[in-house]
N, C-alpha and C positions, 0 to 999 in steps of 0.2 A: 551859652545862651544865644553869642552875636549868629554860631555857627549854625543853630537849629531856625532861628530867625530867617538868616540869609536863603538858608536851602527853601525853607517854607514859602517864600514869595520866588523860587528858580522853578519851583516843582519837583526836585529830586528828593523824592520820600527815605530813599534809601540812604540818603542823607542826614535827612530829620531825624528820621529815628535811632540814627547811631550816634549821632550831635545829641538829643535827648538823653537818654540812656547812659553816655560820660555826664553831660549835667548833671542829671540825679543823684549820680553818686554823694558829692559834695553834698548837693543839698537833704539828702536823709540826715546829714548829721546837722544841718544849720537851719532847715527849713521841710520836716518830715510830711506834712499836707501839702508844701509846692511841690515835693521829689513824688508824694503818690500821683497828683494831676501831671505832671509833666510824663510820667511812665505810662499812665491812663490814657493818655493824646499819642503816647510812642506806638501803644499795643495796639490801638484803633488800629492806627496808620501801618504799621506794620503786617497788619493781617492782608493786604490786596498788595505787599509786596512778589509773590511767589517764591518766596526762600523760607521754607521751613526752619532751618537754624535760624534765621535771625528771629523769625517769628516767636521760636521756643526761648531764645534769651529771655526777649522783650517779657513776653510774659512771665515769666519767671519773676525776672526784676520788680514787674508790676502786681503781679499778685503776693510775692516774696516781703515787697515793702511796705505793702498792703497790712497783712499778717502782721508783720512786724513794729508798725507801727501806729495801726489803725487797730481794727480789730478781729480777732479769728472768726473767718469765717469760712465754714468748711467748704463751701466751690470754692476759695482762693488758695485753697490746702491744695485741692485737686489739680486747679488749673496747675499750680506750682511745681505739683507731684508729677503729674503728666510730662511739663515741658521740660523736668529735671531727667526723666527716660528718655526725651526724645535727646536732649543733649548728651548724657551718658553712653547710649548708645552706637550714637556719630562719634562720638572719641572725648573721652573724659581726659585726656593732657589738653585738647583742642578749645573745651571750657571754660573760657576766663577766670583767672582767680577771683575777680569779683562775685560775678556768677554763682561759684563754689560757695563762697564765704555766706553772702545770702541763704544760701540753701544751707549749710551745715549749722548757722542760728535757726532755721528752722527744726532739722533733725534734734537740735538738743531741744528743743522748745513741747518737739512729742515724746522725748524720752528715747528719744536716738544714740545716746552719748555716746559712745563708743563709734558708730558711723560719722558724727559730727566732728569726733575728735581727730579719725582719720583725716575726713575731708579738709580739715582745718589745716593741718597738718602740710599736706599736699597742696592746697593752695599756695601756702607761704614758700615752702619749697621751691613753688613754681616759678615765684616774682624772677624775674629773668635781671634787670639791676633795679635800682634808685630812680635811677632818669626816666624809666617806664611812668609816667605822668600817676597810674593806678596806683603803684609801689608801695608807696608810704601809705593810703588807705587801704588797701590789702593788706600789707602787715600789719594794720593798727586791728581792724577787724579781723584778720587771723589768731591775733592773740588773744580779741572776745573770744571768737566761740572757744578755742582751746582752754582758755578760762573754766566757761561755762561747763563745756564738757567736763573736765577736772574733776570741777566741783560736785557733777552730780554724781561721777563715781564716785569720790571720798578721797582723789588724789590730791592732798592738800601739799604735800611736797613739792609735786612737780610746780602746781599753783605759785609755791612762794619761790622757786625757782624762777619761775618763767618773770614773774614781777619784779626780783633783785636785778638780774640780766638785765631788764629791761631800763631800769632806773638806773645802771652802772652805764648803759652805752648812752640813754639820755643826758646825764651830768656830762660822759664825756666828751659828746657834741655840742654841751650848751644849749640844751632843750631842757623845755621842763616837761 
């Protein structure tokens, strides 16, 4: 927040909007109406950057979290769909796992499961270590969607797999 602040009174948008966009993260799980306006001020701002990729994140993110946790509405489908080709296209490893993970709760959300499960998948894959500051939100929401997904196929196996695993490393680090 200090970082989107600072850049905001230097002028470096390109700044703002990458400083925005790591804030919202945290905040969709702690503060889902400040991470939509915070992403809403990213995507403005981001549009009179001239970088198409960042551009396609930002929206993403903003329409992504929109859906997510506002409500569906289909130009946010679009905007979302849209800037998940323009990303896919430029290079789906290049992608942020956050990125992915947004978009693959959306694929399960239309009945994607199978696409969503991949995505999920490959995201978590992707986390590069721990100290990646995203890391541990990345995997916490890679294991949503791959939940989600699961569940809509009928794989309750894997589901209660993924959840023992998950409760075995938790206890063994001392987390709850």
């Amino acid at each position: 927040e200090a970082a989107s602040t600072l850049a905001t009174r230097a002028g470096a948008t390109d700044a703002q909007v990458e400083a925005q966009s790591c804030f919202a993260r945290p905040l969709g799980l702690l503060d889902p109406d400040r991470a939509i306006a915070v992403l809403q001020e990213a995507a403005k701002a981001s549009a009179g950057l001239g970088d198409p990729m960042m551009h396609a994140r930002v929206n993403l993110l903003a329409s992504g979290t929109r859906l997510l946790y506002d409500t569906w509405r289909v130009e946010d489908a679009q905007v979302c769909h849209a800037a998940h080709q323009v990303l896919h296209r430029a290079s789906e490893t290049g992608t942020p796992g956050y990125d992915r993970i947004i978009y693959a709760h959306l694929q399960s959300l239309r009945g994607e499961s199978t696409a969503a499960l991949e995505a999920a998948e490959a995201a978590e894959a992707g986390i590069a270590a721990l100290t990646d500051p995203t890391g541990v939100i990345v995997h916490l929401l890679a294991l949503s969607a791959q939940i989600l997904a699961l569940l809509q196929l009928g794989r309750f196996g894997q589901v209660l797999r993924i959840v023992r695993t998950n409760e075995e490393i938790a206890e063994k680090n001392g987390s709850d």
